[in-house]
C-alpha positions in Angstrom: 195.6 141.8 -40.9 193.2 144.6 -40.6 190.1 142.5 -40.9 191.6 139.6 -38.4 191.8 142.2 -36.0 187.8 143.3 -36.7 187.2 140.2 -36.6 188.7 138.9 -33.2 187.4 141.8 -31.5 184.2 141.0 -32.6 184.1 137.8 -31.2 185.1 139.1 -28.2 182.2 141.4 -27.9 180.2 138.3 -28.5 181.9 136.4 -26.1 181.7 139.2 -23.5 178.1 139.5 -24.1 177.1 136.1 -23.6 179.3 136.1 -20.5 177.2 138.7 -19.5 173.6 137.4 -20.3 175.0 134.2 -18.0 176.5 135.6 -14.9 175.6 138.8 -12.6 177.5 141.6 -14.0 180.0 143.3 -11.4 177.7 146.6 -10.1 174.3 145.0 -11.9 172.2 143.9 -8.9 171.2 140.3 -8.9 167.8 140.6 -9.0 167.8 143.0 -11.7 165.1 142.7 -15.0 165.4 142.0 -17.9 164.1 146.1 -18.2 167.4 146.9 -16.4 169.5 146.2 -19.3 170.5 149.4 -20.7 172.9 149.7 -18.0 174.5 146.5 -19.1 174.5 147.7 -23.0 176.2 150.5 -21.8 178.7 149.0 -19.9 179.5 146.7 -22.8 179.5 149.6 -25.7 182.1 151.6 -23.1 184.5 148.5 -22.9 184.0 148.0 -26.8 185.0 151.6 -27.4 187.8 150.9 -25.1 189.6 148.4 -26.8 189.0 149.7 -29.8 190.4 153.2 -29.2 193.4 150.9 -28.7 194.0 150.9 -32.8 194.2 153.7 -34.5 191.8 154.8 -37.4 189.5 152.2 -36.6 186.1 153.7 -35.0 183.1 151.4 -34.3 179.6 152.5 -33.7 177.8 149.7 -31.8 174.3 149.1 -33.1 171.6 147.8 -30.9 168.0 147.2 -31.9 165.8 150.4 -31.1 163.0 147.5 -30.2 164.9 145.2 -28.3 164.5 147.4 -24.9 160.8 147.8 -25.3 160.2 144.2 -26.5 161.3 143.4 -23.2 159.5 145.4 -21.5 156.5 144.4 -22.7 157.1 140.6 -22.5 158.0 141.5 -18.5 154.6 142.5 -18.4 152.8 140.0 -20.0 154.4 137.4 -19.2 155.9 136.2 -16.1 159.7 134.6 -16.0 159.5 130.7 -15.2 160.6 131.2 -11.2 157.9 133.7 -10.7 155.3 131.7 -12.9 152.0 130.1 -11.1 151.1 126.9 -11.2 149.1 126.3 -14.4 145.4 124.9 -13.9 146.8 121.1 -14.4 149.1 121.4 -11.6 145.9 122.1 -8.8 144.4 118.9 -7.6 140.9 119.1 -8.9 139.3 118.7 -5.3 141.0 122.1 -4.2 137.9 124.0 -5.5 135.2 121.0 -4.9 135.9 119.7 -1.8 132.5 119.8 -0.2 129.6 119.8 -2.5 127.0 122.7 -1.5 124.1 120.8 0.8 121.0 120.4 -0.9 117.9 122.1 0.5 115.1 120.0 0.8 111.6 122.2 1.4 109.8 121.4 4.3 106.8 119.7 3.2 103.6 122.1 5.0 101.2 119.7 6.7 97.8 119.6 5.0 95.9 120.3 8.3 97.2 123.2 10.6 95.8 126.2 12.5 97.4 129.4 13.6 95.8 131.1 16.7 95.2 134.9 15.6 93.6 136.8 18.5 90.3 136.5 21.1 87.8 138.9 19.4 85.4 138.0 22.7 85.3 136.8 25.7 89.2 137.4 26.5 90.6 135.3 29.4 89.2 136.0 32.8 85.8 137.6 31.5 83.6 137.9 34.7 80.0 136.8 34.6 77.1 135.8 36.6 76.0 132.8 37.1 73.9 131.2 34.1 74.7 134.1 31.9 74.8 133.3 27.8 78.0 134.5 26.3 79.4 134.3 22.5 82.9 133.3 22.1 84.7 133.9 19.4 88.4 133.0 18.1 90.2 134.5 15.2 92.0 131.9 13.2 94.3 131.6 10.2 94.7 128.4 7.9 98.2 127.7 7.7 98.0 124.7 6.6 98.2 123.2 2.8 94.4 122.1 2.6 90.9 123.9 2.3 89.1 124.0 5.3 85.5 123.0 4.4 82.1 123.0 6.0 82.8 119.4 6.3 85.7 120.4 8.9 84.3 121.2 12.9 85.2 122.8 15.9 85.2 120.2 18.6 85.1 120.1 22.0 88.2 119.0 23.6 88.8 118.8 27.3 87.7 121.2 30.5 84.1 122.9 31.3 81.8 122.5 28.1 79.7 125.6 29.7 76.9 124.5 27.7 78.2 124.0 24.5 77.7 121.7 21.5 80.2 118.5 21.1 80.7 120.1 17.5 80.0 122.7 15.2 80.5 122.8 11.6 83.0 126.0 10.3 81.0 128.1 8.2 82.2 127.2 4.4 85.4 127.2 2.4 88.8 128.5 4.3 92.1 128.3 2.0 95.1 128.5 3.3 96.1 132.0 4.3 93.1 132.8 4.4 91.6 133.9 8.1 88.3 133.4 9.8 86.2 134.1 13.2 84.9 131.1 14.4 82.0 131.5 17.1 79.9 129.6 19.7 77.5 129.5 22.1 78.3 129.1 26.2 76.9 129.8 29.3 78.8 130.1 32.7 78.3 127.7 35.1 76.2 128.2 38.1 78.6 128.6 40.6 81.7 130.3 41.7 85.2 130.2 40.1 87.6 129.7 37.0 86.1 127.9 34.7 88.5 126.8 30.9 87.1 124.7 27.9 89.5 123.8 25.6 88.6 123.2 21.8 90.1 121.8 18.9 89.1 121.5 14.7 88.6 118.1 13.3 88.8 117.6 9.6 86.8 116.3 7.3 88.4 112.3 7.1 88.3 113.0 11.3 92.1 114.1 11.5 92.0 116.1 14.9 94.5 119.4 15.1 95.1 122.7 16.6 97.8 125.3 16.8 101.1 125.4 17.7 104.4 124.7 16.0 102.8 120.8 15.8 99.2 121.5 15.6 98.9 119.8 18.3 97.7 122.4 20.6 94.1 123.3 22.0 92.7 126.4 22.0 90.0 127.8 24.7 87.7 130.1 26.8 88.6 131.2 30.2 85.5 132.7 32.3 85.5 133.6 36.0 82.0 133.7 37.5 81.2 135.8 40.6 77.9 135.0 42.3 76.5 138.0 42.9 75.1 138.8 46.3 71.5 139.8 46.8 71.4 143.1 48.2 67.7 143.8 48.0 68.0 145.4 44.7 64.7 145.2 42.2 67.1 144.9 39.3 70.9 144.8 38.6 72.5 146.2 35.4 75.9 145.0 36.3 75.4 141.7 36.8 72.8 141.5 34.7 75.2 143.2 31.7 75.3 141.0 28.8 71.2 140.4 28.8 71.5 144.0 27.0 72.1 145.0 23.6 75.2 147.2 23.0 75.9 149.4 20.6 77.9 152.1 19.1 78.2 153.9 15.8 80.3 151.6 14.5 77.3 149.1 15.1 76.2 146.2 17.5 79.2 145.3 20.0 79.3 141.9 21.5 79.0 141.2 25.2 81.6 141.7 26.9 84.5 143.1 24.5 87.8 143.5 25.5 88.4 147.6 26.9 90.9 148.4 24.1 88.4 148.8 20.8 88.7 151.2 18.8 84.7 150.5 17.8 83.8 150.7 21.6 84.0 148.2 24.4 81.9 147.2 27.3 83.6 144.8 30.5 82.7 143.9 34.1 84.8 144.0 37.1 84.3 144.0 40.6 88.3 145.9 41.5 87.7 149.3 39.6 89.9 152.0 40.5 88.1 155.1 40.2 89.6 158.4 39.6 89.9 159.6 43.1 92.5 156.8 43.9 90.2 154.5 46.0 89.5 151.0 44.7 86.5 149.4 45.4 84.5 145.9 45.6 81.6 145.9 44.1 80.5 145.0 40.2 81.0 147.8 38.2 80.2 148.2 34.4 83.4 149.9 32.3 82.2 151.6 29.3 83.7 152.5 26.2 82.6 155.0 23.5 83.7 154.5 20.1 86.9 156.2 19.7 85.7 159.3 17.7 84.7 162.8 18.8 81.1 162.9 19.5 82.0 159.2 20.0 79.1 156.9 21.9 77.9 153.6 23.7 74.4 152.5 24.3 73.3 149.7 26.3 69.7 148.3 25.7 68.3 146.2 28.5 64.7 144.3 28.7 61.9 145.9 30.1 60.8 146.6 33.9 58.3 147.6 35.3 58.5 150.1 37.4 56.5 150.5 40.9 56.6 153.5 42.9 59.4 153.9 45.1 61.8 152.7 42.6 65.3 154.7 42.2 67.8 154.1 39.6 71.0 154.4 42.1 74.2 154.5 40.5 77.8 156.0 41.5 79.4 157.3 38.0 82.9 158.8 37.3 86.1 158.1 35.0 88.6 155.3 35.8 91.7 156.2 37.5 94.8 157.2 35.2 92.2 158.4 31.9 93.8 162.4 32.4 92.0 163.8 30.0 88.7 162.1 30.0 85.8 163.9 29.2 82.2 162.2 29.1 78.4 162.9 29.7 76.2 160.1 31.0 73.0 159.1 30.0 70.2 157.6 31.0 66.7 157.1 28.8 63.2 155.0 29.0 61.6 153.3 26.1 58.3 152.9 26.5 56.0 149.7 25.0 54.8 152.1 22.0 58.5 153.1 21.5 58.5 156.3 23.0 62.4 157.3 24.3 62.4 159.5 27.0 65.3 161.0 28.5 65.3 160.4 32.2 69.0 162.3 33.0 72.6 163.5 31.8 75.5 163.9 33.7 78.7 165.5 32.9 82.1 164.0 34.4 85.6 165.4 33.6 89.0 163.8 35.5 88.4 166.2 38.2 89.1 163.4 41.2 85.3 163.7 42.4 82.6 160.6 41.7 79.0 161.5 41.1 76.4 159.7 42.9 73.0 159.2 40.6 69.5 158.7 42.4 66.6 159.1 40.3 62.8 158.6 41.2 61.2 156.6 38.7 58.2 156.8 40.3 56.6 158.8 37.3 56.4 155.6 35.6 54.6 153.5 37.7 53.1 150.6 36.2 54.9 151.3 32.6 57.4 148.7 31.1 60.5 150.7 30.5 63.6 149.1 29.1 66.4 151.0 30.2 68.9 152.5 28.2 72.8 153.4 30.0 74.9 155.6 27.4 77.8 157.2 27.0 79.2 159.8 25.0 82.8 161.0 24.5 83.0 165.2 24.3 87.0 165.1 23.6 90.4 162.9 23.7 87.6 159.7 23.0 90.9 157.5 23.7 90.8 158.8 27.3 86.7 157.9 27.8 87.3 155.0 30.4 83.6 155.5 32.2 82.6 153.5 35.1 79.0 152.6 36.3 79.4 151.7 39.9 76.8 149.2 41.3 73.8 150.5 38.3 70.7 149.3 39.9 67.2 150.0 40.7 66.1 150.1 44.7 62.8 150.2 46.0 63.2 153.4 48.6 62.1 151.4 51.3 65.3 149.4 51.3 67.3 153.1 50.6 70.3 153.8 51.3 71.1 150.3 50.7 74.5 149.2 52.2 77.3 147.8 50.5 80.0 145.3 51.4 83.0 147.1 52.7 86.7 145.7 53.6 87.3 148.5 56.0 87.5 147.3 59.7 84.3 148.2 62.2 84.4 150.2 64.9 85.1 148.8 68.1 81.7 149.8 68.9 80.0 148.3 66.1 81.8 144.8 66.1 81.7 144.6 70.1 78.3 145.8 70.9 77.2 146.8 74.7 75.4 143.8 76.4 72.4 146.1 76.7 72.3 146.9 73.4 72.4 142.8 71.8 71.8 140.7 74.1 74.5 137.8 74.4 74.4 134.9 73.0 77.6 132.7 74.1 76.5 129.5 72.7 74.3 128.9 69.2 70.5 128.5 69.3 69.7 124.7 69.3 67.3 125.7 66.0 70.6 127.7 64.6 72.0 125.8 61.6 75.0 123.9 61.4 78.4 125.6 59.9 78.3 123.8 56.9 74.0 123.9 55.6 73.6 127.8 57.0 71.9 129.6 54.2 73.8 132.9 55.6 77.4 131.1 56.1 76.9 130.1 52.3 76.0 133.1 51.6 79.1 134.9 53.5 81.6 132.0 52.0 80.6 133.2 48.5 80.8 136.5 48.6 84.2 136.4 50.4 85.4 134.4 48.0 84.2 136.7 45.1 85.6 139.4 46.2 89.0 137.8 46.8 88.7 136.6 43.5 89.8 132.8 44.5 87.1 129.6 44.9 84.9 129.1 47.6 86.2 126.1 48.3 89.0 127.8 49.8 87.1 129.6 51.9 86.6 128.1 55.7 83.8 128.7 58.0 85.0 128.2 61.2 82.1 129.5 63.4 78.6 130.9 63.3 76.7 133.0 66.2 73.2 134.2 66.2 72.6 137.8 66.6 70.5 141.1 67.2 71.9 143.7 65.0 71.0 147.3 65.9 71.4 149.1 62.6 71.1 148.8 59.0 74.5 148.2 58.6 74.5 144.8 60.9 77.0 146.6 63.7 79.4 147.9 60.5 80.7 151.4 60.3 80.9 152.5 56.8 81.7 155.9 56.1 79.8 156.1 53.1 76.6 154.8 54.0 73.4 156.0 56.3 73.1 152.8 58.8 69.5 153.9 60.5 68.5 152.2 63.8 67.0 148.6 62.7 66.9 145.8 65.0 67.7 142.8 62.6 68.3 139.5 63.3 71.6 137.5 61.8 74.9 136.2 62.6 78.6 136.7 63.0 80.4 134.2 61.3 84.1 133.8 61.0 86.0 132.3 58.3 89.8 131.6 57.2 91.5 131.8 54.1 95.1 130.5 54.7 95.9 132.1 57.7 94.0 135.1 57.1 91.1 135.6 59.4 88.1 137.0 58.6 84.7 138.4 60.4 81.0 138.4 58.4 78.0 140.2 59.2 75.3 138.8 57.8 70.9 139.1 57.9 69.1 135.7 58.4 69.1 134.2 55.0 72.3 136.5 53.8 71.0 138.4 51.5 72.8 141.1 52.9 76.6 140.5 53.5 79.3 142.8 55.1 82.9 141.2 55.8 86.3 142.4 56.9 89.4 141.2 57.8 90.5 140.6 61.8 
């Protein structure tokens, strides 16, 4: 009877327990772990213990598994219960992770024949020059193409002003690509007034023609603007006359012109300098550079002259405007035919708002040729050495003070001159020229033009009087020149550009110009 007992209750433990494992226990949360089951072992050992307490001398000791708690645990931890499982590898369509391929990259094939445009090393756009003058110009190149560049590959002509050049040259040997090179020729400016672009191209070696640009397809060129300059009586003119010199510096020969930025030196033309005292004049004007070091210095070389007496060098000299800081002595030397070098003058000039005016008798050297030597050397801050040479020339004294063009308006004096002092002349001479084959209307056309910096062909002469000026300066007032009582014959023209007006002064065959605007 004893063991029947034992052994109902024990099935009802059993029972109970498996009720248990199957439904939510009352006071056990629903969600509860399997980690949460102490509580529930508990519960059931306390309603064992019950019952049992129920017959006397009968005491049971429930025994539970010391591992069956962490056993549990640990398969919790390691492995999910079936709701909470992810889907295994099999149950992902195989396009989830391959659904668009990575593109493939295809290398852009590099064209065999291709140039990329580095810099102008001379000759950068809008270099002024005379008329007729010989010039070097010189690209910077890089291959960027996929084929050697040979000496079987040329620089062509393309299109525009040839200004003298070859139809081809040949490149001057093997170029790989990467590599760069200077590639140089021969012009000369036209021989007139104006703009004037050639544009060149390479040509290969089996005659494919290319250039630069994202296609190749692009021309490359030189871009000049020639000023005609005037004849103003002078016996020899270093400005326009520049690039017929030989220019160095101590970092060796420069070529003519350079740009104004060189480290190694530079030497330019302009006729719109701004000088240092503010005021911006008309005339040509040499800018140079000493080689950017202390002691730095510039040298220009021209042919020889002869010198007869009377002859001045006449120059105005001075540091451009905004060079604070510049600090330079001029010089000027002779070298004789037995290569004798003697210094004719030095000058000192500091960014002190005052120009110097040079005029040197050369009479000493009557009858010697001299070539001429300008120079320039930097004393301190050589970055800040921006010298000007202002009209450089040589003038017979008899033609001294020689006057200078001038924009500034004439007195009323000057312009409208007293009937008793020029006679009047209300209609043209029948021997006076026509407007269009006047020598002096030509003349006055050009140099308008020039100094506007357009083409003469713009310019319009609209009228053309004879007349008796009284002074040197052809009825002009300029405040910077001696005009001394002359009576020379020329005209008064008038021209238009647009509808600007403008009033010229000229001698017979215009060799001497003065112009302003009415």
């Amino acid at each position: 009877m004893f063991k029947k007992r034992i052994i109902i209750w024990i099935g009802f433990l059993a029972g109970v327990t498996l009720l248990l494992a199957g439904c939510n226990f009352p006071g056990v949360p629903a969600s509860s772990s399997p980690t949460d089951a102490g509580p529930l072992y508990t519960m059931v050992a306390q309603t064992l213990q019950a019952r049992m307490t129920e017959t006397p001398g009968i005491e049971i000791t429930p025994q539970f598994p010391t591992s069956t708690i962490p056993t549990l645990a640990a398969t919790a931890t390691s492995q999910p219960l079936p709701s909470q499982a992810l889907p295994s590898q099999t149950s992902i369509p195989a396009t989830a992770t391959n659904t668009q391929a990575p593109p493939t990259i295809t290398p852009t094939a590099i064209p065999c024949n291709r140039a990329q445009f580095i810099k102008d090393v001379t000759v950068p756009d809008g270099t002024i020059y005379s008329p007729g003058v010989v010039f070097t110009k010189t690209w910077q190149f890089k291959n960027s193409g996929s084929c050697d560049w040979t000496s079987d590959y040329r620089l062509i002509f393309a299109s525009g002003n040839k200004m003298g050049g070859p139809d081809s040259i040949a490149l001057p040997g093997r170029i790989r690509p990467g590599e760069s090179v200077n590639l140089s020729i021969d012009l000369k400016a036209p021989d007139r007034d104006g703009r004037f672009r050639g544009n060149w191209m390479l040509r290969s070696s089996n005659g494919q023609i290319f250039g630069i640009g994202s296609e190749g397809e692009g021309a490359f060129w030189v871009e000049i603007r020639v000023v005609y300059p005037p004849d103003l009586g002078f016996e020899y003119d270093f400005a326009a006359n520049y690039c017929n010199a030989s220019w160095r510096t101590g970092a060796g020969k420069l070529a003519c012109p350079t740009t104004t930025s060189l480290e190694d030196g530079s030497i330019a033309l302009t006729d719109r300098p701004t000088l240092e005292n503010g005021r911006q004049e008309n005339e040509f004007t040499l800018l140079t550079g000493p080689e950017q070091i202390t002691n730095g210095y510039i040298t220009g070389t021209y042919p020889a002259y002869k010198i007869k007496t009377g002859d001045h060098f006449l120059a105005d000299i001075g540091c451009l405007e905004n060079s604070q800081g510049c600090d330079v002595t001029f010089f000027l030397d002779g070298i004789l035919s037995d290569g004798t070098v003697l210094s004719l003058g030095s000058w000192k000039e500091t960014y002190d708002g005052r120009i110097t005016r040079i005029d040197l008798d050369l009479s000493s050297l009557n009858g010697q040729s001299v070539r001429i030597v300008l120079g320039v050397r930097a004393n301190s801050r050589p970055n800040r050495a921006n010298a000007f040479w202002l009209v450089p020339s040589i003038r017979a004294s008899k033609v001294t003070p020689t006057p200078t063009r001038t924009t500034a308006p004439p007195t009323p004096t000057a312009t409208r001159p007293s009937p008793t002092a020029i006679p009047p002349t209300p209609t043209p001479s029948p021997t006076l020229p026509s407007v269009t084959d006047s020598p002096a209307a030509d003349a006055a056309r050009r140099v308008l033009a020039a100094d506007l910096g357009i083409d003469p062909d713009q310019v319009i002469v609209r009228s053309i009087e004879a007349r008796q000026w009284t002074d040197t300066c052809l009825g002009v007032n300029l405040t910077d020149q001696n005009c001394l009582p002359a009576l020379i014959d020329g005209f008064k023209i008038i021209m238009s550009v647009s509808d600007t007006m403008y009033e010229a002064h000229t001698n017979l065959d215009g060799t001497i110009v003065f112009w302003f605007m009415l």
